[in-house]
N, C-alpha and C positions, 0 to 999 in steps of 0.2 A: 504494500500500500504506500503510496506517493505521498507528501505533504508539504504543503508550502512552512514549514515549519521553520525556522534557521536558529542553528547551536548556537550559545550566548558563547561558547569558543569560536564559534566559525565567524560571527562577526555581531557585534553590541557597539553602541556611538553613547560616549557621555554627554549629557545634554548641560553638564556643569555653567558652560561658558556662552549657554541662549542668553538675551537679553532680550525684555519685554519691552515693543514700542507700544505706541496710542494713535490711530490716525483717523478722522472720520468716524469715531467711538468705537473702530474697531480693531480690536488686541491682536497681537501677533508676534510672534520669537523671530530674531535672527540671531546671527552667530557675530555680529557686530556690534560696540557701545556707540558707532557713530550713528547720527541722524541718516535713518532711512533716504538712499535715494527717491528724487521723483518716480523714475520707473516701478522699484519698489511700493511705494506708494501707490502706484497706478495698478498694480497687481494687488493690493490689498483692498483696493473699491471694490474692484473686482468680484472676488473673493464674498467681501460682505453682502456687493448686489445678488448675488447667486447663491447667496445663505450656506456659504462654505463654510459650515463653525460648527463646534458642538457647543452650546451654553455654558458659560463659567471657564473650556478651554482652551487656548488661545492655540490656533495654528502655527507650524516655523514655515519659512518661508524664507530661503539663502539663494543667495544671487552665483550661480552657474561660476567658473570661471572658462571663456571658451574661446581663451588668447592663444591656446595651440593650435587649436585647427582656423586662424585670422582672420576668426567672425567678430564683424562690429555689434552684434545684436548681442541685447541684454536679456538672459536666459534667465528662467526661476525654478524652483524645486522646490515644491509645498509638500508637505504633511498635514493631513488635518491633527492633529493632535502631539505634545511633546515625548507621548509614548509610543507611539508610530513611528517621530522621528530616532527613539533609542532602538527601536526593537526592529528597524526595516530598513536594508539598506539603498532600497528605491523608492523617492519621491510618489505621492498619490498621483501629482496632478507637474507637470510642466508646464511654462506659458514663456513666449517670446515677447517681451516690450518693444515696440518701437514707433517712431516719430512717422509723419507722413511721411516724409522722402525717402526713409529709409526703409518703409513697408513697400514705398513704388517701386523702388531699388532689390528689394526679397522679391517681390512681388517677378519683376520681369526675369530674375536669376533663375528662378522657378521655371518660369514658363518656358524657355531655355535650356533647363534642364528637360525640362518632359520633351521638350518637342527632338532634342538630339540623343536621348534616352529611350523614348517610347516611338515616336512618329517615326520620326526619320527612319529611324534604322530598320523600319518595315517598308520601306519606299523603297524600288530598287535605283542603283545610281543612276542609271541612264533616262529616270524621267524626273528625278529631285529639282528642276530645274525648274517644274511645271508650278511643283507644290511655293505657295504664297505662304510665308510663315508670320510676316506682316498680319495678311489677313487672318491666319487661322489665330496669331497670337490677340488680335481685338475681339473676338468671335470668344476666345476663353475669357476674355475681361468681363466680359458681361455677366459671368457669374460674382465678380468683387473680389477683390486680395484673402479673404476669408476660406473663401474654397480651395485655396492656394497653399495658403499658409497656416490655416487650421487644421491640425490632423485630425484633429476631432470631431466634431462635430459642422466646421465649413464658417464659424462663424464668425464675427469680429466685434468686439467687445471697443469702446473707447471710453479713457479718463481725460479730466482734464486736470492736472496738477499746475501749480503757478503759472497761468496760463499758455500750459501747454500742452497741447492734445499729443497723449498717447494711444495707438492701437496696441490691444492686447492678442494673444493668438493661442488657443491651450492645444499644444503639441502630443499630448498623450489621454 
């Protein structure tokens, strides 16, 4: 018999060094004493709008570090609870933060990737020439960056922190 179980040898995280923010009356750990990012912040509206909470427990919620692979996008890693966060070593929930230009920017990377990924390579070379990728790439906009860049459900959440709008995007 199988189980999602995992030994407190094989891997356990001390939550010693969470520190509790306050934003929008809504509670949440990170693993920093500094003032929560905007981004963060914009993932914690989030979060509340969509009644991500258990009453009385404050979710953690730590910012990705994803300087190796030389993404500018601001990754998150939530648990809903700080004993989720001891006792699991993958996040519940993922979300990507980012700025309009920088969602237009994922947004066409994306589509880019699908089209020389998926299309293309089903096209043989000798008519690639015919296929408009221009067109077929407006023809995918018309679904919105959401279905793009949300792995989840297609959608696209926005904050606005000191006035400035972020798009959220929950990856998992």
């Amino acid at each position: 018999m199988q189980t999602n179980t995992i030994k407190k040898e094989e891997f356990s995280r001390n939550a010693d060094h969470l520190v509790k923010h306050t934003f929008n009356t809504f509670d949440f750990y990170t693993d920093s004493t500094d003032e929560p990012s905007d981004r963060l912040k914009a993932v914690a509206v989030t979060l509340r709008d969509d009644g991500y909470h258990i009453e009385d427990e404050p979710c953690v919620i730590i910012n990705e570090d994803l300087s190796q692979y030389h993404s500018n996008n601001d990754n998150f890693e939530i648990w809903q609870t700080v004993n989720s966060y001891k006792s699991f070593k993958h996040s519940d929930r993922e979300y990507a933060v980012m700025t309009d230009s920088e969602a237009d920017k994922a947004w066409d990377e994306s589509l880019d990737s699908y089209l020389d990924e998926c299309v293309l390579s089903e096209i043989p070379e000798n008519v690639r020439h015919y296929f408009d990728e221009e067109k077929w790439k407006d023809d995918a906009r018309m679904d919105g960056r959401g279905h793009s860049l949300n792995y989840y459900d297609g959608g696209e959440e926005e904050a606005n922190i000191n006035n400035v709008d972020y798009y959220i995007y929950r990856r998992n």
